[in-house]
BADO-109043 format. One record per residue: x, y, z of N, C-alpha, C, O in turn. Coordinates in nm, 3 decimals. Example, Ala and Ser with C-alpha at 12.3 -4.5 7.8 and 13.67 -1.06 7.14 Angstrom:
REM residues 2
VOMI	nX	nY	nZ	caX	caY	caZ	cX	cY	cZ	oX	oY	oZ
VOMI	1.319	-0.569	0.780	1.230	-0.450	0.780	1.320	-0.330	0.780	1.424	-0.332	0.846
VOMI	1.285	-0.225	0.708	1.367	-0.106	0.714	1.290	0.003	0.787	1.341	0.114	0.804
***
This chain:
REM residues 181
VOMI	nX	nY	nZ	caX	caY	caZ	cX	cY	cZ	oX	oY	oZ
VOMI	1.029	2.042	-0.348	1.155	1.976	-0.330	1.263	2.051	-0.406	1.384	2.045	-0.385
VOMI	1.206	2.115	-0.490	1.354	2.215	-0.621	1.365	2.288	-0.506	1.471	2.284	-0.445
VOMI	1.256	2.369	-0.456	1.322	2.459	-0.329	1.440	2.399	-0.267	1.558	2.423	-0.291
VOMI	1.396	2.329	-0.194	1.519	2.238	-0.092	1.641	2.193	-0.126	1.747	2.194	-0.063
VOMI	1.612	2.153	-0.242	1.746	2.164	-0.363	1.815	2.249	-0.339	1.921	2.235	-0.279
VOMI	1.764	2.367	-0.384	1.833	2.469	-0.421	1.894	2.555	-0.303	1.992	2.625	-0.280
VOMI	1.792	2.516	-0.246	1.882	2.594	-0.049	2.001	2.483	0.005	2.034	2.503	0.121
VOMI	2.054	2.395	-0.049	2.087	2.269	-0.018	2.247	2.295	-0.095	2.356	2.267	-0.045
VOMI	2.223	2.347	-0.208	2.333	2.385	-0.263	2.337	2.292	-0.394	2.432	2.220	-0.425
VOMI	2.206	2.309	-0.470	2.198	2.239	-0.570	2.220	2.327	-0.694	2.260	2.444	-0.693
VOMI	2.183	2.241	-0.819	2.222	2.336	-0.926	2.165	2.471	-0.972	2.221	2.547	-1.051
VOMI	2.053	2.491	-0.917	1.992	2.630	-0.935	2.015	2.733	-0.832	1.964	2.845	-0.827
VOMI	2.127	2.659	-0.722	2.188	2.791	-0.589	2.206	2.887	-0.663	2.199	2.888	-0.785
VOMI	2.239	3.007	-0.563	2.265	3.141	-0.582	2.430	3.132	-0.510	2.457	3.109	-0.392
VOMI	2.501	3.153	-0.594	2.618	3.152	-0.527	2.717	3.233	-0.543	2.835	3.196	-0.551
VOMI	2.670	3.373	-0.550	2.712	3.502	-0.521	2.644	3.603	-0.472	2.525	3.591	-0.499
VOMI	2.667	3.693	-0.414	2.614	3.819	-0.390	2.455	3.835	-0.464	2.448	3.838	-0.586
VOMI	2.362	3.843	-0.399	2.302	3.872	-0.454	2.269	4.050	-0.542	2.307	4.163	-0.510
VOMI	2.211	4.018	-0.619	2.190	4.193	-0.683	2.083	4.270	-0.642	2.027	4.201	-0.557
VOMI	2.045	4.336	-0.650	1.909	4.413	-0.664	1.829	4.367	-0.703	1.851	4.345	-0.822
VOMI	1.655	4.304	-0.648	1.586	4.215	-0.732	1.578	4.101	-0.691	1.476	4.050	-0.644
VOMI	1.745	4.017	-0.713	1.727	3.894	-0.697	1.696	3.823	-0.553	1.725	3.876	-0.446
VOMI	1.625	3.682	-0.566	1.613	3.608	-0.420	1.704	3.557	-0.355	1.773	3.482	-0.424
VOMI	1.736	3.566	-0.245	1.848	3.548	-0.130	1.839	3.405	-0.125	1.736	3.339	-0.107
VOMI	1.933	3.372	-0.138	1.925	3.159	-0.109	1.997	3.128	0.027	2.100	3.183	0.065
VOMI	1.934	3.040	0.088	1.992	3.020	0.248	2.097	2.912	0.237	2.043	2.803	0.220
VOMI	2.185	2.908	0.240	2.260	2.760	0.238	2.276	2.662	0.381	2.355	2.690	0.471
VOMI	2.211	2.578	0.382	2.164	2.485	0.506	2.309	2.398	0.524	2.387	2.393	0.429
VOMI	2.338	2.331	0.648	2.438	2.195	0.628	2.380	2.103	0.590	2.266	2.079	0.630
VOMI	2.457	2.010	0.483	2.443	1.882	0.454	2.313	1.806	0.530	2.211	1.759	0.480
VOMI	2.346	1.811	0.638	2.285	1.670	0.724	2.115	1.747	0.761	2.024	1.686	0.817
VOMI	2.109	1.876	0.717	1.953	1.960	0.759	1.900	1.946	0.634	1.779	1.947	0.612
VOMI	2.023	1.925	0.516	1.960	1.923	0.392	1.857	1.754	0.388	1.738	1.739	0.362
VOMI	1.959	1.653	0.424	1.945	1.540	0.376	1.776	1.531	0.456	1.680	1.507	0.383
VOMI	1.761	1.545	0.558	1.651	1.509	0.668	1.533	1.564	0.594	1.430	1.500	0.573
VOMI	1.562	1.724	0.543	1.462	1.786	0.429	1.386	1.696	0.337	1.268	1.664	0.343
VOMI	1.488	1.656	0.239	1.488	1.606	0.161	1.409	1.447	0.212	1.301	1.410	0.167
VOMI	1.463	1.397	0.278	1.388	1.255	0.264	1.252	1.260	0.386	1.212	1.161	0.447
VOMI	1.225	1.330	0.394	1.092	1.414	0.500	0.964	1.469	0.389	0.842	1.463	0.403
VOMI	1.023	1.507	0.308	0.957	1.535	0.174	0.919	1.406	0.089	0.828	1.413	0.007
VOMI	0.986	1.296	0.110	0.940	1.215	0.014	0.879	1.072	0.097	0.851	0.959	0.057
VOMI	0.873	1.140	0.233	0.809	1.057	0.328	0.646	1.042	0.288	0.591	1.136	0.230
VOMI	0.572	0.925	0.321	0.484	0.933	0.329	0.434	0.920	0.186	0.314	0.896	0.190
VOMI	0.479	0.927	0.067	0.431	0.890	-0.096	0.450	0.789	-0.070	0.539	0.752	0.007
VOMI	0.350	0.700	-0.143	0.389	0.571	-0.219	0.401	0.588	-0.337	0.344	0.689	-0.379
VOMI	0.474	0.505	-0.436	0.528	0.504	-0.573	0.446	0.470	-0.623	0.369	0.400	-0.558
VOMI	0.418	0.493	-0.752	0.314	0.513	-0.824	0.261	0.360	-0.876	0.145	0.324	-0.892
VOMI	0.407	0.272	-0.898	0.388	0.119	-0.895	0.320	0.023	-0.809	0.291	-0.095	-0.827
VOMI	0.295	0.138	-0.666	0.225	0.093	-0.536	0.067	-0.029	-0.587	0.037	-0.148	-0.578
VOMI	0.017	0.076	-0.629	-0.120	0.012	-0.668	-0.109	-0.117	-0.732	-0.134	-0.224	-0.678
VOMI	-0.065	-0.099	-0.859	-0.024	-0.244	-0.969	0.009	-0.341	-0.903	-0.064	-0.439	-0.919
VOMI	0.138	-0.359	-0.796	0.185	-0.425	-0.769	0.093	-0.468	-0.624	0.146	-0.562	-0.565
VOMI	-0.001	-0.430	-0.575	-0.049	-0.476	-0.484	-0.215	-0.573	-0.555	-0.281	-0.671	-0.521
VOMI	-0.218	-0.479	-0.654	-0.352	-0.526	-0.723	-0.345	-0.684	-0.777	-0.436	-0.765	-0.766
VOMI	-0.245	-0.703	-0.825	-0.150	-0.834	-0.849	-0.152	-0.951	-0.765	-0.169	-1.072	-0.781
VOMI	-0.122	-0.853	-0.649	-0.089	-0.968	-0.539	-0.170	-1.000	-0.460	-0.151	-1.092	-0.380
VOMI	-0.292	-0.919	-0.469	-0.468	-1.000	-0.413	-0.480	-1.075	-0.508	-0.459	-1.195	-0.491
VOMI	-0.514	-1.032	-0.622	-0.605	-1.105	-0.732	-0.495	-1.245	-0.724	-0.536	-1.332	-0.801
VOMI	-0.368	-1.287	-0.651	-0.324	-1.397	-0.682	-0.228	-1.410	-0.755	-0.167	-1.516	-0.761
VOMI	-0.194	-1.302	-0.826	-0.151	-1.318	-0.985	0.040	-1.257	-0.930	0.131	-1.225	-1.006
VOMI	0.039	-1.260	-0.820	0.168	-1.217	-0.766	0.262	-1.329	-0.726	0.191	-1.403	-0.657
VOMI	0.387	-1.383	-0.731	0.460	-1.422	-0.696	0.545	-1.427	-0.556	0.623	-1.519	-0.529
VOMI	0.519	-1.314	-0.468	0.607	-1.275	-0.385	0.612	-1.305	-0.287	0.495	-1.299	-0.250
VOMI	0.705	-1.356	-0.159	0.694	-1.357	-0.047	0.674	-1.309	0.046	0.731	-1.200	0.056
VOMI	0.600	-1.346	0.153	0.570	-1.242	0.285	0.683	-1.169	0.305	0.664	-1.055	0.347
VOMI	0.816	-1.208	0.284	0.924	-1.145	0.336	0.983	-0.986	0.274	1.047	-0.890	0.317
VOMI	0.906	-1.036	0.120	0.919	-0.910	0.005	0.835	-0.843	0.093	0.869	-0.762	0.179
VOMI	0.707	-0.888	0.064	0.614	-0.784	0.122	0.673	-0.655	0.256	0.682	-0.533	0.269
VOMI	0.698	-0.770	0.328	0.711	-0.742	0.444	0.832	-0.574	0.475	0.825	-0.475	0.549
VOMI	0.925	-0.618	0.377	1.014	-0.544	0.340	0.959	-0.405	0.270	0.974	-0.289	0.311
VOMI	0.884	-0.459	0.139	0.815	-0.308	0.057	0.742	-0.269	0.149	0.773	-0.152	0.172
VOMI	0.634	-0.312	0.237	0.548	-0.196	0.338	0.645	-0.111	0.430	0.654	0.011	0.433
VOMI	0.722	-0.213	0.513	0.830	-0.075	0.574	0.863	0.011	0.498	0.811	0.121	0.515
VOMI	0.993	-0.010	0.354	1.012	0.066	0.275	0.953	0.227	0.230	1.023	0.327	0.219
VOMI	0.766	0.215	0.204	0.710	0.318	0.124	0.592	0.331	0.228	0.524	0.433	0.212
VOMI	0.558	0.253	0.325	0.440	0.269	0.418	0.517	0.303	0.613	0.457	0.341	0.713
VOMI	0.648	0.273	0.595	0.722	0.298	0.747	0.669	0.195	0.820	0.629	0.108	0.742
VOMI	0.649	0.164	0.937	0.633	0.061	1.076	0.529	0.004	1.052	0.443	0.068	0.991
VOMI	0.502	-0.138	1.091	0.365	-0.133	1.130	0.280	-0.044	1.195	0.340	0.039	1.264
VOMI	0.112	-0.033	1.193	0.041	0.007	1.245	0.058	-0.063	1.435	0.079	-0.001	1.540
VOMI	0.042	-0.181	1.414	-0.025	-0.308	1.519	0.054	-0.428	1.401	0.096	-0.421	1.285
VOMI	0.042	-0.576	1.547	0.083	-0.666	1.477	-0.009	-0.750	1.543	0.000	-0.764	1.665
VOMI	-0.123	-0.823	1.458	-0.267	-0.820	1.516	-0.298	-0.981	1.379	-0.286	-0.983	1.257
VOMI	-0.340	-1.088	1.480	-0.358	-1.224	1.349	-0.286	-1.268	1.306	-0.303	-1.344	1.211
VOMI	-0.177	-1.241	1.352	-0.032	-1.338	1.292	0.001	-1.204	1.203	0.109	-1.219	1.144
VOMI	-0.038	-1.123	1.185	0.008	-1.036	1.058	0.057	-0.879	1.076	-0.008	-0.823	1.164
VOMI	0.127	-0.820	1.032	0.163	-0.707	1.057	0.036	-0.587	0.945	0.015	-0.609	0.825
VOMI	-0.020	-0.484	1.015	-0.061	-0.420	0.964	0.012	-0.261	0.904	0.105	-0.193	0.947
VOMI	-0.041	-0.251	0.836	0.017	-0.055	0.756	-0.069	0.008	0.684	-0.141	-0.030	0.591
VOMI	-0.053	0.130	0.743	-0.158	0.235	0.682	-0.131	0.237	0.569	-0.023	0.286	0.536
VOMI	-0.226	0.182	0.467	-0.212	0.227	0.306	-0.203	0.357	0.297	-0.173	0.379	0.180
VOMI	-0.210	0.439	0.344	-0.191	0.579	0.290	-0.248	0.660	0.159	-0.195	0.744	0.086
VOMI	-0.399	0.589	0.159	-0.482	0.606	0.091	-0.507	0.597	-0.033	-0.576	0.666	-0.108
VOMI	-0.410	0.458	-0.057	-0.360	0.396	-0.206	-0.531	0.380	-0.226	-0.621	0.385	-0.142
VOMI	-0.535	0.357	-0.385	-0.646	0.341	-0.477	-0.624	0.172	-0.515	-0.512	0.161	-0.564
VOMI	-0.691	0.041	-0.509	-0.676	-0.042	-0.516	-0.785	-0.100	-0.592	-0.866	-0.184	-0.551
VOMI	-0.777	-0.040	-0.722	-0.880	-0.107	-0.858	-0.997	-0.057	-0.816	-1.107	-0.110	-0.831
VOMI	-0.959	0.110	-0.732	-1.105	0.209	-0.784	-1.141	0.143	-0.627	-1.250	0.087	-0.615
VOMI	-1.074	0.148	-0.538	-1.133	0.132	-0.383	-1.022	0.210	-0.300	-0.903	0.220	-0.327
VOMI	-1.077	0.253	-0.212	-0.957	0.341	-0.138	-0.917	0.238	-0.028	-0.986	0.202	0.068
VOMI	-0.810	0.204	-0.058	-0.754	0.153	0.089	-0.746	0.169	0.226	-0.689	0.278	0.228
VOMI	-0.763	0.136	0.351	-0.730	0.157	0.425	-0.602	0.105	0.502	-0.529	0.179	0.568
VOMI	-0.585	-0.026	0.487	-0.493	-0.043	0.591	-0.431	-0.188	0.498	-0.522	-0.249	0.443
VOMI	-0.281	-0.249	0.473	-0.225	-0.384	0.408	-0.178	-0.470	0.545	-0.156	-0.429	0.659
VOMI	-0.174	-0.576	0.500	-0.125	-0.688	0.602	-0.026	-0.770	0.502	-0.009	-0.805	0.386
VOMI	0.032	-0.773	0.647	0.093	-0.923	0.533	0.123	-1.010	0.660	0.160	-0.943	0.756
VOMI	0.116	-1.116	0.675	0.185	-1.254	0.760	0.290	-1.250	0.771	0.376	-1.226	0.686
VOMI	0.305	-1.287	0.948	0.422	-1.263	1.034	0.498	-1.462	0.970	0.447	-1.575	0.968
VOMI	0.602	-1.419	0.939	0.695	-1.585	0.872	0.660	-1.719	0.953	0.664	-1.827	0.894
VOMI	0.625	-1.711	1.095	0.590	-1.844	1.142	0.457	-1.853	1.172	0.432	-1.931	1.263
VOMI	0.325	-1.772	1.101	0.212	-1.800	1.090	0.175	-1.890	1.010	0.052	-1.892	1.004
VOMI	0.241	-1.994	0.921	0.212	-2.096	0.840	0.126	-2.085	0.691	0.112	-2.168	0.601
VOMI	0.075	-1.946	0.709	-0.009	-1.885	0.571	0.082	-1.779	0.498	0.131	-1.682	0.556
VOMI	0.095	-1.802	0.391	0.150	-1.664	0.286	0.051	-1.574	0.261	-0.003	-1.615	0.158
VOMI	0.019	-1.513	0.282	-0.092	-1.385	0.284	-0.073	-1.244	0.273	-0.007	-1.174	0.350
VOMI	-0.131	-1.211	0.179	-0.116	-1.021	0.215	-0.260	-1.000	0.186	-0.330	-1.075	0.118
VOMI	-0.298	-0.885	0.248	-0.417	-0.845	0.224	-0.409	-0.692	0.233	-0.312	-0.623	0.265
VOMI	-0.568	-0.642	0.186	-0.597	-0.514	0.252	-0.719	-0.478	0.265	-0.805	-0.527	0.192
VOMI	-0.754	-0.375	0.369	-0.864	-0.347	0.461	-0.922	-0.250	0.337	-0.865	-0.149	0.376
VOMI	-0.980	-0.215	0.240	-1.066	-0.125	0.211	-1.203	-0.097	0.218	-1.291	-0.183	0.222
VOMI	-1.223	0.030	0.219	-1.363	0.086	0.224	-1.439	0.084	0.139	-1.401	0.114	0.026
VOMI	-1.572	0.049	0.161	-1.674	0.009	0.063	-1.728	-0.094	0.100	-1.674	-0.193	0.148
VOMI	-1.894	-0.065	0.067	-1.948	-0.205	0.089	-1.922	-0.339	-0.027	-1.903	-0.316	-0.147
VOMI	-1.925	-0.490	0.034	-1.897	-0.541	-0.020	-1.917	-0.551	-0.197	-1.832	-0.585	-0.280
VOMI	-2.037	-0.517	-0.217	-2.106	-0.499	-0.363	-1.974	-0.443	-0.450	-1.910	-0.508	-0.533
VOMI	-1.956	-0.336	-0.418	-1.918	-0.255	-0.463	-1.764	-0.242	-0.490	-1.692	-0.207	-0.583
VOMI	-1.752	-0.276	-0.395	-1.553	-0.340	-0.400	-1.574	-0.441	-0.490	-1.495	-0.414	-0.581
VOMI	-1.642	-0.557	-0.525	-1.613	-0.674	-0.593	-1.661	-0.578	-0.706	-1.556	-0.569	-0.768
VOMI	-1.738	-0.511	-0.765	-1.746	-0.461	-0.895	-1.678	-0.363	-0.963	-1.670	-0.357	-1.086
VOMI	-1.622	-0.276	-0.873	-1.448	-0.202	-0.891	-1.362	-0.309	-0.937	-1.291	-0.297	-1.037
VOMI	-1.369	-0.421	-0.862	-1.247	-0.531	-0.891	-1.274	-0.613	-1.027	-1.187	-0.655	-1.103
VOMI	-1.385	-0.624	-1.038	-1.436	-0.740	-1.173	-1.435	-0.608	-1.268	-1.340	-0.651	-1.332
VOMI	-1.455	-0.516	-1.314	-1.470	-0.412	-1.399	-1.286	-0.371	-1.412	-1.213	-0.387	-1.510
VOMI	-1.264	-0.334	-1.321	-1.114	-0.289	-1.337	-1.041	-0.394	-1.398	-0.983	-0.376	-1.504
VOMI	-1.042	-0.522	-1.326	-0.899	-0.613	-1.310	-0.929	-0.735	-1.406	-0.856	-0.832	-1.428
VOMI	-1.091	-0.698	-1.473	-1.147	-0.842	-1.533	-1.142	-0.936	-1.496	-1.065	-1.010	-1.559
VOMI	-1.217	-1.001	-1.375	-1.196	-1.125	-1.363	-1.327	-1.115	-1.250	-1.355	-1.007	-1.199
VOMI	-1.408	-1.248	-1.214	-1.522	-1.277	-1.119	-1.483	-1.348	-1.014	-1.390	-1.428	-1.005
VOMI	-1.579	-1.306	-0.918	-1.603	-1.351	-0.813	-1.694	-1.416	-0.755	-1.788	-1.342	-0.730
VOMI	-1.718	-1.571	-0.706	-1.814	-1.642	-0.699	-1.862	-1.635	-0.558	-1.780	-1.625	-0.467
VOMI	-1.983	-1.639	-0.535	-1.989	-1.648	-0.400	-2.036	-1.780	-0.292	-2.148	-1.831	-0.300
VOMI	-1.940	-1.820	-0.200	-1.934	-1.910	-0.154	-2.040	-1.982	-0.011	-2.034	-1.926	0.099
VOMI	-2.094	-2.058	-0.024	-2.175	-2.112	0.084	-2.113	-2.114	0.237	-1.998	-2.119	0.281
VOMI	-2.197	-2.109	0.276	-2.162	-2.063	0.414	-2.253	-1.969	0.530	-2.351	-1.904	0.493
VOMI	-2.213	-1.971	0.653	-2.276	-1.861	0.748	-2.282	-1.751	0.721	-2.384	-1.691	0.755
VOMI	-2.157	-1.667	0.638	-2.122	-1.527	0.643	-2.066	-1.565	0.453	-2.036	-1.658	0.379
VOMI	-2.084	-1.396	0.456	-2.102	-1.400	0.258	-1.917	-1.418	0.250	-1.855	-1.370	0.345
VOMI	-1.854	-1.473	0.160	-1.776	-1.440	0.124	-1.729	-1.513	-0.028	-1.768	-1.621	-0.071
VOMI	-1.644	-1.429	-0.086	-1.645	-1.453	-0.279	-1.503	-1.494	-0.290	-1.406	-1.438	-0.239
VOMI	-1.505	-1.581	-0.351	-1.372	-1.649	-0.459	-1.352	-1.622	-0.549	-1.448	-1.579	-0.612
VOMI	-1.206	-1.628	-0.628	-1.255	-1.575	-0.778	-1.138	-1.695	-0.832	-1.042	-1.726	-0.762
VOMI	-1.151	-1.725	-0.898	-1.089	-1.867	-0.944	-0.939	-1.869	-0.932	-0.890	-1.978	-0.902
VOMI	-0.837	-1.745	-0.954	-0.715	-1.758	-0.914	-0.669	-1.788	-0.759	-0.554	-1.820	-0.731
VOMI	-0.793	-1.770	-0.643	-0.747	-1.757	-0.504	-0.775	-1.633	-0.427	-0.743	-1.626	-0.309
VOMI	-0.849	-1.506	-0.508	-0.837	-1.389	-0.453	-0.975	-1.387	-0.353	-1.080	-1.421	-0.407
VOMI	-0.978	-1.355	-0.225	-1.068	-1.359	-0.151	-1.130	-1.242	-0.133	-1.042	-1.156	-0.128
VOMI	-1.281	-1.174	-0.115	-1.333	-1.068	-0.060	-1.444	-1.083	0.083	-1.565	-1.090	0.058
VOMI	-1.413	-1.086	0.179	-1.538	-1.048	0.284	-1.554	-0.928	0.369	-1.471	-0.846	0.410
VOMI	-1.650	-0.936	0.381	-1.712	-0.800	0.435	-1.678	-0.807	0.590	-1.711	-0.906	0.655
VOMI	-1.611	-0.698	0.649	-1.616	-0.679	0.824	-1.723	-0.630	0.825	-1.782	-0.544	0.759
VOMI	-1.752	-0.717	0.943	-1.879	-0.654	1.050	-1.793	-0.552	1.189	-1.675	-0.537	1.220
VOMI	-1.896	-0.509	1.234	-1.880	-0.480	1.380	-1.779	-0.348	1.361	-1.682	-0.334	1.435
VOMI	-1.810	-0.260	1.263	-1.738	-0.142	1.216	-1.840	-0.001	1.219	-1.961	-0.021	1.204
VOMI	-1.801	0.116	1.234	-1.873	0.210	1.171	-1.874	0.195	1.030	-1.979	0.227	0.974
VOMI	-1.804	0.164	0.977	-1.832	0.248	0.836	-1.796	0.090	0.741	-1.752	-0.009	0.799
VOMI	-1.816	0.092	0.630	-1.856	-0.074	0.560	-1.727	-0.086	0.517	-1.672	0.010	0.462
VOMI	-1.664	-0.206	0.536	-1.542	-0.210	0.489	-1.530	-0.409	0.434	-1.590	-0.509	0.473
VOMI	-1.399	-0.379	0.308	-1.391	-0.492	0.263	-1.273	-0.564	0.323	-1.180	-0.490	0.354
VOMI	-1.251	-0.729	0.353	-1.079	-0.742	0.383	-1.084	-0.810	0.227	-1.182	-0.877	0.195
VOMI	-0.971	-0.788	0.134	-0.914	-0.877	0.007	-0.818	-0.903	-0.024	-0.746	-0.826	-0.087
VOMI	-0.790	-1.008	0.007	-0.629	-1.055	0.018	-0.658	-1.214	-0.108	-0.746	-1.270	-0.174
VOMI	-0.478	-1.221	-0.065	-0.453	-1.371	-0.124	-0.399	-1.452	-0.047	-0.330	-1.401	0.041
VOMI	-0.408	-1.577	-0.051	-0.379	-1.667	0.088	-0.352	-1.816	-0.005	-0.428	-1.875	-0.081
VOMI	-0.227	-1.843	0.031	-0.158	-1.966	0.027	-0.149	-2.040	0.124	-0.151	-1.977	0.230
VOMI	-0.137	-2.170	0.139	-0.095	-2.239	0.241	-0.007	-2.378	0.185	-0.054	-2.446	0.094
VOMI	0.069	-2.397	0.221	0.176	-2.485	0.207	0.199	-2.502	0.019	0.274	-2.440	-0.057
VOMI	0.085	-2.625	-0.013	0.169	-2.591	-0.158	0.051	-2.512	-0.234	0.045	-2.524	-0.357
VOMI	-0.030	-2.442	-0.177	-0.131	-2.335	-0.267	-0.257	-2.362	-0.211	-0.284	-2.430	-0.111
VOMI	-0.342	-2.291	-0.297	-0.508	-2.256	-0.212	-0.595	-2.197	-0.350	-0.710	-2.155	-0.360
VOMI	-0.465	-2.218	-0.470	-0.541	-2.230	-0.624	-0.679	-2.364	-0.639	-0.673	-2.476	-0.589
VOMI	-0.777	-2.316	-0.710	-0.873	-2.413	-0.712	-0.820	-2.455	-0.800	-0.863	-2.557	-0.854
***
């Protein structure tokens, strides 16, 4: 990006003649610069990415679908699909308490649930012990047809079936005035 800077007409331009030796600097227009420039910083997520999502499974987040909804465009661009009431986005291979992400959701405003989640990889075991080791906190596991774990703030983990490869969904889910035990 200093490159682009600097062909852009930033503070390290060349803005004379060059000498013998020295490197030739291209000076671009404005508007080839700007496209550069934010093309380059396409596709990062901020480094706060993780924290602030790790937060907001485990429960321990405050925010509205609408925030959400807003930060995934922001640092993740469009939805993927809008699939369950919820809009999906490529995590972009965020790290989520030592699990690689695949894909965040969050709930479309007249689905009646506050929810964000995300799709990561790993079998179930193993995601819940990234999460209890990293984030300190357990996960109980709940009766039923199909396995799935609680952990006393609200944070949910179950395992997809019907996949190649083993994957976890772990989100947090409110409904009207909460879904805290």
């Amino acid at each position: 990006m200093a490159n682009t800077a600097a062909a852009c007409g930033g503070r390290n331009a060349r803005r004379s003649r060059p000498r013998k030796g020295q490197r030739i600097t291209v000076r671009w227009p404005l508007s080839l610069c700007a496209l550069l420039l934010s093309l380059s910083a396409a596709g990062k997520i901020p480094s706060h990415f993780g924290d602030q999502m790790e937060a907001q499974l485990s429960c321990r987040g405050e925010w509205s679908t609408d925030y959400w909804r807003s930060y995934f465009r922001q640092y993740l661009g469009q939805p993927l699909r809008v699939w369950g009431e919820a809009e999906w986005f490529d995590a972009q291979k965020a790290q989520l308490a030592g699990n690689p992400a695949l894909e965040v959701w969050v709930e479309l405003p007249d689905s009646g649930v506050r929810m964000v989640g995300a799709l990561v990889k790993g079998k179930v075991d193993t995601v819940r012990k990234n999460i209890e080791q990293r984030l300190g906190y357990t996960f109980e596991s709940l009766p039923g047809p199909y396995p799935r774990y609680l952990s006393k703030m609200g944070s949910v983990l179950v395992p997809v079936t019907g996949t190649n490869e083993e994957q976890v969904k772990w989100y947090c889910a409110r409904w009207h005035l909460g879904n805290r035990p």
